[in-house]
Each structure stands twice: as structure tokens, then as C-alpha cells.
N, C-alpha and C positions, 0 to 999 in steps of 0.2 A: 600645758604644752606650748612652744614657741615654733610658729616657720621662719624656716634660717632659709638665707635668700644667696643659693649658691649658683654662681654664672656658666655660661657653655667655658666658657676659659679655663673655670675652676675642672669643669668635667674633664675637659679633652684633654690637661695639665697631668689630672689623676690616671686617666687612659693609657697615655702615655708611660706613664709608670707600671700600668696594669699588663702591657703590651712587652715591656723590656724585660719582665720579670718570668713571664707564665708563655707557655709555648702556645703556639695555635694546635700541639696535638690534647694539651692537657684543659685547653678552654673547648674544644670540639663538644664539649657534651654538658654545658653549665647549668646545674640546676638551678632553678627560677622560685622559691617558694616564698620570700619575703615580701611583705607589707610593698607597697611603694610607697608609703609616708617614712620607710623607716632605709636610713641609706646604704643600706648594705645592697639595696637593689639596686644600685647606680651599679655595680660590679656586675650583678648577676645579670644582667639585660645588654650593656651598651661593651663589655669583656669580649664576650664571647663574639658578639656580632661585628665587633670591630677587627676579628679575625678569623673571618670566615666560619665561625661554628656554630651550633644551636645551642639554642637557651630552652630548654626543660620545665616548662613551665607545671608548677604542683601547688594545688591551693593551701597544701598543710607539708610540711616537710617531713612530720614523723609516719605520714602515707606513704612515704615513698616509695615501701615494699609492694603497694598494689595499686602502682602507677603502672602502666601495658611499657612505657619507653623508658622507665627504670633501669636497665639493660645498656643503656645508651649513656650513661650521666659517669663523665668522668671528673669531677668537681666538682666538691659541696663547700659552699659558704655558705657560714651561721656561723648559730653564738654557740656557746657550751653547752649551756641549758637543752639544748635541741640535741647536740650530736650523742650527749651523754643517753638520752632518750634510746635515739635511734640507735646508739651501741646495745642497749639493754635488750631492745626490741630482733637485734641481729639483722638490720634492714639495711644492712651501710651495702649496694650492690657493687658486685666482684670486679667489675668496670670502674668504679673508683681510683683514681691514681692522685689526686691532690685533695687536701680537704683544709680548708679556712678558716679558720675560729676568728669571731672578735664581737666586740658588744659588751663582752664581759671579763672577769679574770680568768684565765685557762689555770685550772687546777694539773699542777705534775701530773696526778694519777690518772685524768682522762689524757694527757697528751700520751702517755704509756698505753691506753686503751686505746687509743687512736693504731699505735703502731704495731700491737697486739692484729689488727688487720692483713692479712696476709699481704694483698695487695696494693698497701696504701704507701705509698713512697716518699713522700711529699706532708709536712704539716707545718702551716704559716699562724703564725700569732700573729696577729693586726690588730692594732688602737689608732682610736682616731675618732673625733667630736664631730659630729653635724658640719659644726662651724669650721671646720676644715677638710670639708668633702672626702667623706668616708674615710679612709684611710691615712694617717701624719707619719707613723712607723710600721714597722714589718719584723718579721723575726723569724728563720728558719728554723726550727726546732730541731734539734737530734734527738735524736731516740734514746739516749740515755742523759737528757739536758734538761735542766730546772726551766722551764717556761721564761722569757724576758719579752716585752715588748720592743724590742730591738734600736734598730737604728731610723732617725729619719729620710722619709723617701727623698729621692735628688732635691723636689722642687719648693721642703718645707725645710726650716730652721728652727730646731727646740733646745729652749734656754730651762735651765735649770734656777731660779730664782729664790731669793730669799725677801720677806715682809715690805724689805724696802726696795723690791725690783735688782738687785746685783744679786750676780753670777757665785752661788757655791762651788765649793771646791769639790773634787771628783769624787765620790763616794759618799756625799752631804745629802740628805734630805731636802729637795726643796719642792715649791710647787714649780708645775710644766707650763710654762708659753708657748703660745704655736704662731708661725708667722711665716712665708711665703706666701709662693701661686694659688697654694691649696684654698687660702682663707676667705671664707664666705664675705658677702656685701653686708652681713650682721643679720638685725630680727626682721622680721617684717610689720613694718606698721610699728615698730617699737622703737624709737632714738634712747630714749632712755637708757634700755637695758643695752643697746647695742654700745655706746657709749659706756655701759659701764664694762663691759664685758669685754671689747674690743680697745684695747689702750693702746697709745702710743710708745713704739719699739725705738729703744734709744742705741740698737744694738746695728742696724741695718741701715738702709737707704732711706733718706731725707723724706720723711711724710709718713712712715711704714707703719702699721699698726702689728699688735700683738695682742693672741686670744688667749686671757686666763683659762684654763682647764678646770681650776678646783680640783686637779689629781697631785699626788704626791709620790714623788718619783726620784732616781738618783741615778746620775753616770755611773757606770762600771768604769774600769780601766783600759776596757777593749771597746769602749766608745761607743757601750748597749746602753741601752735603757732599761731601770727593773721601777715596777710601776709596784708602788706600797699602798696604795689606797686615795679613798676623795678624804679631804682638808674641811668638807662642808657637810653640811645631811644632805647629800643628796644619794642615791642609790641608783644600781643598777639590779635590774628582773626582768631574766628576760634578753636582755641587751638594749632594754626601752630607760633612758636616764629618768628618773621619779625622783620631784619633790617631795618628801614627807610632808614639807609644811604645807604643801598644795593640797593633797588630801586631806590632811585634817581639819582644814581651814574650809573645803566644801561639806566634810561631816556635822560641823557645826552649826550651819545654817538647816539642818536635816530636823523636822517637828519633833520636839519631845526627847533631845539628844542634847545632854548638860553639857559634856567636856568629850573629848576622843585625844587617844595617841597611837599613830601608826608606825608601823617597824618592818624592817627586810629579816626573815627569819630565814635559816638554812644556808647551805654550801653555795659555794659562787654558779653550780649546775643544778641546785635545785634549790633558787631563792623564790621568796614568796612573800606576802604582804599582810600583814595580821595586824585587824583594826581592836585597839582596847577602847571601850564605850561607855561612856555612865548613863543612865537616863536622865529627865527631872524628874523632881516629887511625882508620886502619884502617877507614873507614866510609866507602861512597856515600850522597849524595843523589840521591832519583829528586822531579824537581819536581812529577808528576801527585800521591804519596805526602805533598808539604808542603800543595800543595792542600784535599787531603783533610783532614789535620789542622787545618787552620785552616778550613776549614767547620763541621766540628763546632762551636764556638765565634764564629767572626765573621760577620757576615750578607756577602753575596756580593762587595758592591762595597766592603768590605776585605779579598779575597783580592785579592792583587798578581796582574799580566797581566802580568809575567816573572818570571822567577826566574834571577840569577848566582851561578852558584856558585865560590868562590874558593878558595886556598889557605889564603889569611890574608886578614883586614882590613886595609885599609892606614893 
């Protein structure tokens, strides 16, 4: 895990946009349940109160049903993974009128289950990296519309790039640059990575930098954005970005564990992380004992929720 070192500028920039878009009647009631390590709570905290409303505080989102102020919560922000939950559970309450998806790819068939909601009026696709404070694009969904990560907000600029940093042509594969107000001060404690990650934008203002995303992504014609996937292993579960090689690289230091390969198994609403494991000679693994090892070290939601333990690798 990296902290990305975003400024009150970047916030109040994002705010900003958070304010132009969403009414002070539809943030009046903002449910509150995520992480604050994880940035989607920059929206659900300083959204709503920068417009006169309440923020909803829930220590788990798919409780929502048997929260007492449940009743009150007209906007939920989250990732997929959660709301596909709470559709299942039929917790989505009848006060509802906007609901935010982002963190992950929005599958067509929940944005359709979203709208399946008698009440729910409103449904935003939102992408956007740490490293440019919560949100880069937006996309109003229709109710009979293929999901897109939309257009960039007023105060970022996203380039579509090919290996050698120039601009594809409209409808081209390339990877996403991000680069405006939004963009974080980099890692913290880390020149390197920020350095690597953070490059100089040859498209803007004198000095400007530009954040590789590792996502793969293409202009439309109507000047959306449709997001094809990451360029790298890295994964999203959850809406929490994972190294694989991060994992398997702490499995390996774990007593009596030869070789490991880790994987994001299932739909973009219900991904998961399944460790393949070999012993050494002469040696069992007990998976509650790899568990524990890799907590020491990894925060929760990159310990894997199986574990296979193999002879060999294949």
C-alpha cells in the first residue's frame, strides 16, 4: 500500500466540482460508510457538509437496512461490489434518489439493477486514482446505457497515450494520463515511485506533470471515455487497487511455503483473491497460520479469502 499526499487545494478543487454537480437536496442525506484510508470518503464527509447536509455515518454499508437513520440517506457512494450486495439484500432505502458507483468496473447489469429501483433517479460512474483525488471523470448513466467512465471533470485533463507518450487517435486503445488541479504532491516518503509514476506532461503548462494510471482506455466520438481495463497486474476488489506481485512476494517469506500465485477470481461485483500455494518438502501448510502471516504485513483486504494448496505449480 502507498500514501498518496493529496493537498486542501486538491480537495477543495474536487469540492468544487462535487458542489456544481449534485444539489444540496440530493447530498442532504450522504451515507458515510467507507474506510477513511480509502478516498471515496473524501466525497462522503466534506460533499455533503460543504452543503448544508448530513453525513450518515455506518460502520459497514451492507447494514444499512438496520441503521435507526436509514430513512434519511438520500446518496449512497460505493463501489459495485457493495451495492450489488445491498440490491440482493433489498436494503437500498426508498429515500434514495442518487447512488455513486466507482472503485471498480460497473457491470451494464447492475447499472439496470440499480434502476430497477423504483426511486432511484440518478446513477453516476466515477473513475479516478488516489493520485488524483477521488474522482478524474464522471458519467451519467441512462437507464438503457452501456456504463462509460465519462468525461473529465472541469479541473483535470486526460490524455489518451500510446508507449511512446503521443496522443491516439479517437477510438484507439491507449493508456490514461491524468494531470490538472486534481493531481496529488505523489507518494509519501517515496521519490522514487513518485518519480516514476508522476512524469512530465509535454501537453500543458511549463513544469506540469502527468499521472500514469496503468488503465487502458479509449475516446469515443462524443468525447466519453470507455475504460477496457489495467495494462499491468494490478487489480481491483473491492474498489482497493492490489498488487498481486505484493502478495505473493509476502507469501513467500511465510515458514515452510515453497512458491505462491495469487489471482482476482470472479465478476467486477464479486471479485476475490485466491492464493495457489506449494509447500517445501516434508512440510504442511495450515491456511488460518498463512493468514496470519500476511496480516502482520498486508492490510485486510489483501489477505486472499481462499487459499489452494498444491503439489507443484503448474
Amino acid at each position: 500500500p502507498k500514501g498518496v499526499a493529496i493537498s486542501h487545494g486538491n480537495a477543495v478543487k474536487f469540492l468544487h466540482w462535487a458542489l456544481a454537480t449534485f444539489s444540496a437536496e440530493e447530498l442532504k442525506g450522504t451515507l458515510a460508510a467507507t474506510s477513511l484510508n480509502f478516498d471515496l470518503s473524501v466525497f462522503e464527509l466534506f460533499a455533503p457538509l460543504s452543503s448544508g447536509g448530513a453525513v450518515v455515518v455506518a460502520r459497514n454499508a451492507l447494514h444499512l437496512a438496520e441503521l435507526p437513520t436509514a430513512p434519511h440517506v438520500t446518496l449512497i457512494n460505493t463501489v459495485p461490489s457493495a451495492m450489488a450486495q445491498l440490491l440482493r439484500l433489498g436494503a437500498v432505502p426508498p429515500s434514495v434518489r442518487v447512488i455513486n458507483l466507482a472503485g471498480e468496473a460497473l457491470p451494464e447489469t447492475l447499472a439496470k439493477q440499480v434502476y430497477a429501483v423504483p426511486t432511484v433517479q440518478k446513477l453516476f460512474n466515477l473513475y479516478g486514482p488516489s493520485e488524483d483525488t477521488t474522482y478524474s471523470t464522471a458519467s451519467l448513466v441512462g437507464r438503457d446505457e452501456v456504463p462509460l467512465i465519462g468525461r473529465p471533470l472541469p479541473s483535470t485533463r486526460a490524455y489518451v497515450l500510446d508507449a511512446s507518450l503521443q496522443p491516439v487517435p479517437v477510438g484507439v486503445a491507449g493508456e490514461l494520463y491524468l494531470a490538472g488541479e486534481g493531481q496529488a504532491r505523489g507518494y509519501l516518503l517515496r521519490p522514487e515511485l513518485t518519480a516514476e509514476r508522476f512524469v512530465p506532461e509535454p501537453f500543458g503548462p511549463p513544469g506540469g506533470r502527468m499521472y500514469r494510471t496503468g488503465d487502458r482506455v479509449r475516446y469515443r466520438m462524443d468525447g466519453r471515455l470507455e475504460y477496457l481495463g489495467r495494462i499491468d497486474f494490478q487489480v481491483k476488489v473491492r474498489g482497493f487497487r492490489i498488487e498481486l506481485g505484493e502478495i505473493e512476494a509476502a507469501l513467500r517469506r511465510a515458514p515452510g511455503l515453497k512458491d505462491a500465485v495469487v489471482v482476482a477470481r470472479g465478476e467486477a461485483s464479486d471479485k476475490r483473491l485466491v492464493a495457489y500455494v506449494t509447500p517445501k518438502a516434508n512440510t504442511s501448510l495450515e491456511v488460518e497460520a498463512l493468514k496470519a502471516h500476511l496480516r502482520q504485513g498486508l492490510p485486510e483486504y489483501m489477505v486472499p479469502t481462499t487459499f489452494v494448496v498444491l503439489d507443484a505449480l503448474p
